[in-house]
N, C-alpha and C positions, 0 to 999 in steps of 0.2 A: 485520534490515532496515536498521539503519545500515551495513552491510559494502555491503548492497545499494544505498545512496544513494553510499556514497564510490565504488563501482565504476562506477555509472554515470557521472558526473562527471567522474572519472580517465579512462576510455574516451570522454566525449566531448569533450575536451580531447586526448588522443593522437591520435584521429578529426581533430579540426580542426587539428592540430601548429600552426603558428606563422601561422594568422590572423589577419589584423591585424582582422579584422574582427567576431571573435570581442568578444561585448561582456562574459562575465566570464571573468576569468582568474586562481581562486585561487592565490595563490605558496607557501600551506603547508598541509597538513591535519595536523588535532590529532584521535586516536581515543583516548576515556578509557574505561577498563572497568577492573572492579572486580576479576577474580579473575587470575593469571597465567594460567590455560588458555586464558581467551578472547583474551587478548594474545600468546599463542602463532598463535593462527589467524590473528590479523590481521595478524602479522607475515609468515607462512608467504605472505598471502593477496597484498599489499602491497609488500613488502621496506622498502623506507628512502623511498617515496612517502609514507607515513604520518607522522608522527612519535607515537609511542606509550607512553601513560600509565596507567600502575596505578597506583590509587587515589589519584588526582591531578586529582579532578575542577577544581578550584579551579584550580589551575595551568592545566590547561586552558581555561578561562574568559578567564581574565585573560591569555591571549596569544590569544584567537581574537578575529576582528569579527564575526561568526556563529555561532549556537550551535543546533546540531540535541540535541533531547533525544530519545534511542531507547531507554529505558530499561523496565523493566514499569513498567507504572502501579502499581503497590505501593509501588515505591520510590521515585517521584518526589518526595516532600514531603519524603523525608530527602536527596536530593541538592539537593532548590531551597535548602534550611535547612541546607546544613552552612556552617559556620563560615566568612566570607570570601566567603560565593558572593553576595549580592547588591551586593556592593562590584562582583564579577566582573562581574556580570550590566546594570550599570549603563548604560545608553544602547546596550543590544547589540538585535536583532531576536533572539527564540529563538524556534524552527520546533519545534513538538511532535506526536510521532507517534505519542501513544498511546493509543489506544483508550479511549474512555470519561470521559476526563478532559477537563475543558471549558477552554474560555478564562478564567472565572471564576475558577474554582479555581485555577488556574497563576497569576492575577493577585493570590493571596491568599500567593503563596510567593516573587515576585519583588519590582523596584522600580517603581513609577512608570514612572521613562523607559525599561524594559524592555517592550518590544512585540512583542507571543502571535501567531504566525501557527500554526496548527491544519491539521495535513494528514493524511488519510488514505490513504497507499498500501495497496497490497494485494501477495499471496505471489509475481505472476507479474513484479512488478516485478525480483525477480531476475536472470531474465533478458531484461529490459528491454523488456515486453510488457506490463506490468502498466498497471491507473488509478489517479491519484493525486486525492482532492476535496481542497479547500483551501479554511479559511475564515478570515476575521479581524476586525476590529474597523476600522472607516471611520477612524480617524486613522492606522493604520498606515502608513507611507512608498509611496511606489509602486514605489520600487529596490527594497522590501524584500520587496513581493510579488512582484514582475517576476524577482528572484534567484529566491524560492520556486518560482516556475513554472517556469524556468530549469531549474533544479536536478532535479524532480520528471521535467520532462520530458526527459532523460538516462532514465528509464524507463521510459515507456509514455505515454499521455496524461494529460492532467491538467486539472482541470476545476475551476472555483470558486463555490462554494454558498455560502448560506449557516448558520449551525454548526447550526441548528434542525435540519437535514436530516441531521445526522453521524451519531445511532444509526439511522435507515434506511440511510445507504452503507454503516458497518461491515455492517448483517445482509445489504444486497445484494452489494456489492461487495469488503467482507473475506473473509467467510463465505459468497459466489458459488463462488470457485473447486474449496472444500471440497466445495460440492454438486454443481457438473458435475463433479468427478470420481468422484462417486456415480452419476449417468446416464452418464458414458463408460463404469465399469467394469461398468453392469448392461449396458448395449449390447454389449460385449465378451463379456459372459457367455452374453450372443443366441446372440454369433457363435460362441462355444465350444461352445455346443451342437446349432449346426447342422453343426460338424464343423470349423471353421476352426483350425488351431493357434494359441496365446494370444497368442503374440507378431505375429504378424497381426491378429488382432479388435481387440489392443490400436491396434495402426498407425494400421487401420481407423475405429476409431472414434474416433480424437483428432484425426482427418486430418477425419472429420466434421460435428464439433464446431467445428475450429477455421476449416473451410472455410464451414459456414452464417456461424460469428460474422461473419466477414471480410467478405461479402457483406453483412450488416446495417449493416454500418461502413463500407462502401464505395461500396454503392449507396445506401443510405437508405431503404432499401425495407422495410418492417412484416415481422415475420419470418412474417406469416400469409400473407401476398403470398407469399412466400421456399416457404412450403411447400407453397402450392397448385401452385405451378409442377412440382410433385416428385410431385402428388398427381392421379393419375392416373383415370377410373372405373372402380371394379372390380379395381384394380388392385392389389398387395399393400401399397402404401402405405398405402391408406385402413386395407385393414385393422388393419395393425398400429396404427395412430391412435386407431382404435376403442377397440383392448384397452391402448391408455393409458389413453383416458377411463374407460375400466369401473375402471381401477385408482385414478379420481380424480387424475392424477397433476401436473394443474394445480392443484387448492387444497391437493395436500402441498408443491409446492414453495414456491407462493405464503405458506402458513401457516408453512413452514422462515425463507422470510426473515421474516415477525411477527413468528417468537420471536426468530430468531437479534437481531433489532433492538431486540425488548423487554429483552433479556438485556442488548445493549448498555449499555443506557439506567442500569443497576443498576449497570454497573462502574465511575462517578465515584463514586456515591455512600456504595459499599464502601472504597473509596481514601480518602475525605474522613475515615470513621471512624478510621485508623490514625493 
């Protein structure tokens, strides 16, 4: 996901080339990662756009104004605490994107004048489709949320809650795209067995999906509204609609995000332990 934040950014910077009206305009990017393989991709990914550091978090620190943490949340308490980093860390904004780990906790591993902004992107941010939530603490700067959203929004949209609400966006909006691609690929299976070749059903049914979403986001219209229009009497809509409901398939998915959210909720608290 941090390849995914630097590409967006880099791309919409090349997008906007020498706007003056452009209101941020980084002059360096620093990617710190821990093993050489991952440093190999990012260079592949990158070229000399980057500037790039193994096991050099600290170096990294102390030459950036801006600090994204895209780490597992495993190892976030041995990079806030290694040696030198809260010198690093010192009056900087750091943007954290890791599932489960609260602003609390991050303010028990940093300094004082170090200010936690909390953003949850999701997988389709890749390719710059994705939603980002975003929350923080009311003393944080305004430049420093406004860069946040800035930044985020190089990827999809981006929207700011407050943090109470973070292990429901993780189970809706992280662990969302995991599950429509569970209803595209059983919808595909429809169609495979009505005879349609895979690579069709697949077309079909992601072209589906992503044609309802659009229309939900672009008209504003309840997606109930969305599917009456579709729903005809008698007609084979309804039916197939029907042998959804016999399958219950509104309170599996409604219950997928309870867990998926509940689970959230577990994974600072696993982190806190190490």
């Amino acid at each position: 996901m941090g390849k995914a934040i630097l590409s967006g950014i880099i791309a919409s910077m090349m997008i906007s080339g020498q706007d003056e009206d452009q209101i941020y305009k980084p002059k360096k990017f620093i990617a710190c990662v821990s093993r050489e393989e991952s440093g190999a991709r990012i260079k592949k990914t990158f070229n000399d756009k980057v500037t790039l550091l193994v096991g050099e978090n600290v170096k990294g620190v102390n030459e950036a104004d801006i600090v994204f943490l895209c780490s597992k949340p495993q190892v976030a308490q041995s990079i806030l605490t290694e040696e030198g980093m809260i010198q690093a860390l010192e009056n900087k904004p750091l943007i954290s994107i890791l599932a489960g780990v609260t602003i609390s906790q991050l303010e028990k591993w940093v300094p004082l004048t170090t200010k936690i902004i909390r953003a949850m992107p999701n997988t389709p941010c890749m390719i710059r489709e994705g939603m980002t939530v975003i929350g923080c603490r009311n003393d944080v700067k305004a430049e420093d949320k406004d860069f946040a959203s800035w930044a985020f929004s190089t990827l999809g949209r981006v929207r700011f809650l407050d943090e109470k609400h973070f292990d429901a966006v993780t189970g809706l909006s992280g662990s969302g795209p995991a599950f429509a691609c569970v209803v595209l690929e059983s919808m595909a299976d429809g169609g495979v067995m009505m005879g349609l070749p895979r690579d069709i059903a697949f077309e079909l049914a992601a072209q589906a999906l992503q044609g309802a979403a659009r229309m939900v986001l672009q008209t504003g219209k309840h997606p109930s509204e969305i599917k009456d229009t579709v729903t005809t009497p008698a007609g084979c809509t309804i039916a197939g609609l029907l042998t959804m409901e016999d399958g219950k398939i509104r309170s599996t998915i409604a219950r997928s995000i309870q867990e998926a959210s509940n689970v959230a909720s577990t994974l600072g608290k696993i982190q806190s332990k190490k």
